[in-house]
C-alpha positions in Angstrom: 0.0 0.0 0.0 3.0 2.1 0.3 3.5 3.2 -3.5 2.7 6.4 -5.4 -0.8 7.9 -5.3 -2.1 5.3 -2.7 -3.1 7.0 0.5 -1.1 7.6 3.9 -3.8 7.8 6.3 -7.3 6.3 6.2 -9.6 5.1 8.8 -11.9 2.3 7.6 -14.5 -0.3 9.1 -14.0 -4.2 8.5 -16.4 -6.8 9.2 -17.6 -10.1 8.9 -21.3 -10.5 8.9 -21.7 -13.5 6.4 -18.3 -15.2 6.7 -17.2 -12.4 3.9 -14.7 -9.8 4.9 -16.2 -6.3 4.2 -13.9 -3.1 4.5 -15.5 -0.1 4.1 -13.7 3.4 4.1 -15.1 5.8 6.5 -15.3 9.5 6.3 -12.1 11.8 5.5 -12.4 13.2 8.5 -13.4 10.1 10.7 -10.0 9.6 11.8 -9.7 12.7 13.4 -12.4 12.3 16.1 -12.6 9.4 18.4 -16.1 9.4 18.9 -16.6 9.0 15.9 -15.0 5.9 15.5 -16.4 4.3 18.6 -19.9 4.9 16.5 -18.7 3.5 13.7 -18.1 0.2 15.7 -22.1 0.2 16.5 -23.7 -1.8 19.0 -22.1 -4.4 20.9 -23.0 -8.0 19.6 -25.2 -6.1 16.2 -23.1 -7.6 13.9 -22.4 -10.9 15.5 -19.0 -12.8 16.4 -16.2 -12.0 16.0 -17.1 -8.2 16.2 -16.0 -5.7 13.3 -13.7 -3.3 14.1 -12.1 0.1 13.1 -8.7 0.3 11.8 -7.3 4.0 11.3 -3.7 5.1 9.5 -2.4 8.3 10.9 0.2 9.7 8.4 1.7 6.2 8.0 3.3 6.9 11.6 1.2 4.6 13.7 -2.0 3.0 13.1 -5.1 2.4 16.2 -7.6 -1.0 15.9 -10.8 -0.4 18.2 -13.0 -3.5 18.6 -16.4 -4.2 21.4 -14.8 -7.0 23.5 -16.9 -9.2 26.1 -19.6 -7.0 27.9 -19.3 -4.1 24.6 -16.1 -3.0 26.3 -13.8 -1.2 23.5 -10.7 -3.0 23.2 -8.0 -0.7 21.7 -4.3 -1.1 20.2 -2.0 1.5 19.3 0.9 0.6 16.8 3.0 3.1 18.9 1.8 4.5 22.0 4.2 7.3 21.9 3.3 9.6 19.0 1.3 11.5 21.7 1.8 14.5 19.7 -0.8 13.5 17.5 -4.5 14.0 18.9 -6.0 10.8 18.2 -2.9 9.1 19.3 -3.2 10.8 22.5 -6.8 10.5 22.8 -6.8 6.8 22.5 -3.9 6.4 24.8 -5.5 8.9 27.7 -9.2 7.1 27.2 -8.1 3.7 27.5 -5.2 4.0 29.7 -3.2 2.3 27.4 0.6 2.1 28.5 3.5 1.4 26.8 4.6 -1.8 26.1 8.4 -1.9 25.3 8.5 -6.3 25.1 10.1 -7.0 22.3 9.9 -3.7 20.6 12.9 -1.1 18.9 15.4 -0.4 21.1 16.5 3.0 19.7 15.4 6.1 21.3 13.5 7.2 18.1 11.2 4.4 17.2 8.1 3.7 19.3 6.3 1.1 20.5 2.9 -0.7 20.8 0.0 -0.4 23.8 -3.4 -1.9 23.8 -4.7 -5.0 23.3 -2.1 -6.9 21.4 -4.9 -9.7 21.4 -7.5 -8.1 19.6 -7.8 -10.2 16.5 -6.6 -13.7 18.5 -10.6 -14.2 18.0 -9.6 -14.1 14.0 -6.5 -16.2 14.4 -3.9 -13.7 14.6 -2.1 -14.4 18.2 -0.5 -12.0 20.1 2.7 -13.2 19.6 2.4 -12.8 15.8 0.8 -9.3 15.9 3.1 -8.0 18.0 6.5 -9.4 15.6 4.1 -7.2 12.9 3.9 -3.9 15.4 7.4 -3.9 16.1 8.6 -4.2 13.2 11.1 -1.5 12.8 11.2 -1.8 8.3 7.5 -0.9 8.4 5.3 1.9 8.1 1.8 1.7 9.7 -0.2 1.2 6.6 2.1 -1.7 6.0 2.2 -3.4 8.9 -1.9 -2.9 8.5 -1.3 -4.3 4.9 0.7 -7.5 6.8 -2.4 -7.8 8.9 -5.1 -7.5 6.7 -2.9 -10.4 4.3 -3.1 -12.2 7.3 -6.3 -12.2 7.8 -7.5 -12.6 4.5 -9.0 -9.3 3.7 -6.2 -7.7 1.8 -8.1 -7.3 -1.6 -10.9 -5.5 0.1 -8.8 -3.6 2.1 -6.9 -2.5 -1.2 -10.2 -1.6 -2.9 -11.5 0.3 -0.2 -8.3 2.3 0.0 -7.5 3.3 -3.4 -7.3 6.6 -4.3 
């Protein structure tokens, strides 16, 4: 996703209400305001199991996943919990008290490192263990490592589509 004219930052909505992936691209703007993702989750169990969640691209810096858990809780990862220069970065960090977790992650001063839920698509068969070799990768920009999970996953193609310019 990294090559000429394809987008740097997005925000988009992937589900799985038939056993189909669906990735729809949300608003410009939608990855600007937090609340606005949270909607774009909707209700808690709406859309059956597993629930969809949100994926957002900042600048190809870091990338957030917000997902309902067990009891519609919002379970939230952050590719590199300290870009807190950037709002949504910060907001995500300060609402779910997400702290950083430096496991396993770069061990130069500039490079960040992941917080959240680093089990947030174990439910889709992407461990912890594997995510978190993605996140901390140090040869990856955001909307790769995104790219690495969507492949992953399965949802790739849709993801591409959704995010072409």
């Amino acid at each position: 996703m990294s090559a000429p004219g394809v987008r740097t930052s997005f925000a988009v909505r992937v589900s799985r209400p038939d056993g189909r992936w669906r990735v729809q691209l949300l608003a410009e703007d939608a990855g600007d305001e937090l609340p606005v993702l949270e909607r774009a989750l909707g209700e808690p169990g709406a859309d059956g199991w597993p629930p969809p969640f949100v994926v957002v691209v900042d600048s190809r810096l870091y990338f957030v996943v917000l997902r309902h858990g067990p009891g519609g809780m919002v379970r939230a990862l952050i590719s590199d919990a300290t870009m807190l220069e950037w709002v949504l970065a910060a907001e995500v960090v300060e609402r779910y008290g997400i702290g950083v977790d430096s496991d396993g992650a770069f061990d130069d001063d500039e490079s960040g490192w992941p917080g959240g839920d680093l089990d947030v698509f174990a439910d889709d068969g992407l461990p912890h263990d594997e995510l978190r070799a993605i996140v901390t990768a140090d040869d990856l920009w955001a909307d790769e490592m995104v790219e690495r999970i969507a492949q992953r996953l399965g949802f790739a193609d849709e993801l591409a589509a959704a995010v072409a310019p």
